[in-house]
N, C-alpha and C positions, 0 to 999 in steps of 0.2 A: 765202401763199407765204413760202418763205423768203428770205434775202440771195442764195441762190445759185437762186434761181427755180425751185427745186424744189417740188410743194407736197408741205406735209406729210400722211404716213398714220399710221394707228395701225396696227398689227401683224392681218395678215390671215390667218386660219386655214389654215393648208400654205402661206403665202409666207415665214414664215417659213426653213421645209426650203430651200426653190427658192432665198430669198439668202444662205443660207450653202449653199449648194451649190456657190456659185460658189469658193469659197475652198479650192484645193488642200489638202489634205493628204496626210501619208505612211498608211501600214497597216503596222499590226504585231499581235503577235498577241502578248496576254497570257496567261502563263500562271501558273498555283498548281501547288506541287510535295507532297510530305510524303503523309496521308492523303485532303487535297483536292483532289488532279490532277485541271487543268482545264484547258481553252485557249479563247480566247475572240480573234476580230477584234475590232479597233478602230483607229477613226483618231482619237478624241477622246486624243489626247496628246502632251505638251510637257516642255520643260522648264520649269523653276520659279528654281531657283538654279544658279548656280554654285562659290559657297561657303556652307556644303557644297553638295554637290551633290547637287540633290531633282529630283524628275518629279511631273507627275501624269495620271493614266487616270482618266478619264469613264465609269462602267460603267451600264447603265440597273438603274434599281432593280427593275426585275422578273427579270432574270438571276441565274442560278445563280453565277455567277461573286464575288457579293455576297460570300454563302455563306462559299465557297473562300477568299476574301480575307481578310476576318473570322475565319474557324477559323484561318487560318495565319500571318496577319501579315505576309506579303513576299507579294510576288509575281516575276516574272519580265516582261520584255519582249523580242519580235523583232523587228526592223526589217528586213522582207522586200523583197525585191528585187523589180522588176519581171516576172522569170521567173517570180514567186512567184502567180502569180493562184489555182491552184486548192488552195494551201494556205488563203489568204484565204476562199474559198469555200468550204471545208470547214470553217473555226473558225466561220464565219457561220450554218453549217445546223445550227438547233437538235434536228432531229431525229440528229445523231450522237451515237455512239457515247459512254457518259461513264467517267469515269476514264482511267487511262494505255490503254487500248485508242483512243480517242480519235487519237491520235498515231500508230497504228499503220501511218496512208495516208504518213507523210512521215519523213524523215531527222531525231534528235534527239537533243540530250544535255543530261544533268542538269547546271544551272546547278553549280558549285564552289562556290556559297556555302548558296544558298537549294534546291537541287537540283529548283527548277522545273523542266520540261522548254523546251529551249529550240534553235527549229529549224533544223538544220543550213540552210547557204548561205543565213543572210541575212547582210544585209550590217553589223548591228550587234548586240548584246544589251548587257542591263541589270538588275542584277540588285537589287530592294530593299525595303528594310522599310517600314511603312507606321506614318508617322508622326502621321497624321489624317485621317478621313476626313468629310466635312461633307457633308448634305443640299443637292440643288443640282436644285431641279425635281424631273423626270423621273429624274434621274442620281446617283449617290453619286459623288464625286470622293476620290480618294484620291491623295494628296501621301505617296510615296515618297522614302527617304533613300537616295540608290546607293550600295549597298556594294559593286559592283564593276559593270566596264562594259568592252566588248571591240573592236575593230573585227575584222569578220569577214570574208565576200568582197567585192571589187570589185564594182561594178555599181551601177545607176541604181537611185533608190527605187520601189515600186510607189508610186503616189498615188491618192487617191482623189478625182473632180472630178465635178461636174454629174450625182452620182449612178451614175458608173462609174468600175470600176478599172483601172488605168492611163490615164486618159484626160488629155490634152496638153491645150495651147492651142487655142481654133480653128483649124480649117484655114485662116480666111479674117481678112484682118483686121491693121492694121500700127500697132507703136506712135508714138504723133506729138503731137506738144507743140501 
């Protein structure tokens, strides 16, 4: 047992997923512009600094998106809204469509810098160059430098939680000291 009477476990095959499940995040959808147009969901993303100012995206290393990344050198980011569910679910279905037809189902325009494509009504973009990217498990992490970044429409973020998008706090349940 530990000091706080918990006992301790070692890390249990899929409990892992299940406890980081619990941990809100936003969805956005990266994109690669140039001759590797690509767009990919993802909620594995942060920021990193704020002088300068870096990100970084969690991409799994079996995705195409690796590829895109690496041939171009920037990528692009959307910070989709909660309106946004069946754009998330489109970058997520690996049997789409590839290159700029890809894009085809949703409203978009080419980043000003990196000319990612980058999707109309969310609520933020970012636009940047990859300044490292390290082995990390399962995932390549790539730490971007933002050469530019926009506020875009109003609205709430889509989030991703307990394995669904948009999904809130419990129904049930009150916080207490």
């Amino acid at each position: 047992m530990t000091s706080s009477g918990h006992e301790e476990r070692g890390v249990v095959e899929g409990h892992f997923r299940s406890v980081m499940g619990c941990f809100v995040t936003g969805v956005t959808v990266i994109s690669v512009g140039g001759e590797w147009v690509h767009g990919m969901t993802a909620n594995a993303f942060t920021s990193v600094s704020l002088e300068p100012p870096m990100v970084l995206a969690c991409v799994a290393d079996t995705a195409r998106m690796n590829r895109c990344i690496e041939q171009q050198g920037s990528f692009g980011v959307s910070v989709l809204s909660q309106e946004q569910h069946s754009t998330a679910r489109l970058f997520a279905r690996p049997a789409r469509e590839h290159g700029l037809p890809q894009f085809d189902e949703v409203g978009w325009h080419p980043g000003p810098v990196t000319g990612a494509p980058l999707i109309d009504s969310a609520l933020a973009w970012l636009e940047c160059d990859v300044v490292q990217a390290y082995p990390g498990g399962d995932h390549v992490i790539y730490v971007g430098r933002v050469l530019g970044c926009v506020i875009g429409a109003p609205g709430a973020p889509l989030t991703f939680w307990n394995g669904r998008l948009g999904a809130g706090a419990p129904a049930e349940g009150t916080l207490s000291h």
